[in-house]
N, C-alpha and C positions, 0 to 999 in steps of 0.2 A: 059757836055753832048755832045756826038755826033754830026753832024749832020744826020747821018741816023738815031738814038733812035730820034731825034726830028721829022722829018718827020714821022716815024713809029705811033707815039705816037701822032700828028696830022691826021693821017688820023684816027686811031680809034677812036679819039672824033669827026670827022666830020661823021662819019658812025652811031655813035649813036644819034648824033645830028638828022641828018635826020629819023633816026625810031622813038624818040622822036616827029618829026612834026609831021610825020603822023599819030603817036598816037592822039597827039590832034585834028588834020584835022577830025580824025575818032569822037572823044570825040566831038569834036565840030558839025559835022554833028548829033551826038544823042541828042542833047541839041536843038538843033532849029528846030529839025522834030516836026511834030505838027499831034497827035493818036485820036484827037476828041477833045471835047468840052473843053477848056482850061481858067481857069475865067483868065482875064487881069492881077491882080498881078502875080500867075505865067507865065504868056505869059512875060512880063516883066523881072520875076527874070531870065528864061531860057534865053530870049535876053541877057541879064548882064551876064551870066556865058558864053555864047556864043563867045559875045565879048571880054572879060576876053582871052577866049582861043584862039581868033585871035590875039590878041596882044600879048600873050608869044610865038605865031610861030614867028611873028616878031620880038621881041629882041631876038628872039634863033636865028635865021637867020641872023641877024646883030652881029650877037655877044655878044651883051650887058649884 
């Protein structure tokens, strides 16, 4: 492999990478908006998916 196809081929996964975060940035702002009255188990489950999707920005962002 090249090094230009390697470079090439690195930047398109870093381009999708970041439309990937912001998807969830987005995903995850719908998840902890709060529409009225909410019983605590799901206040809870939505935190847990919330977080859930703060932590796959960051192993997408790290790489991992």
């Amino acid at each position: 492999m090249s090094a230009a196809t390697n470079t090439a081929t690195r930047r398109r996964m870093t381009t999708g990478v970041g439309r990937l975060v912001r998807r969830l940035e987005r995903e995850r702002r719908t998840w902890t908006r709060h529409d009225g009255p909410v019983i605590p188990t799901e206040q809870a489950w939505r935190a847990g998916v919330a977080e859930g999707l703060r932590l796959a920005q960051v192993a997408i962002r790290k790489g991992v």
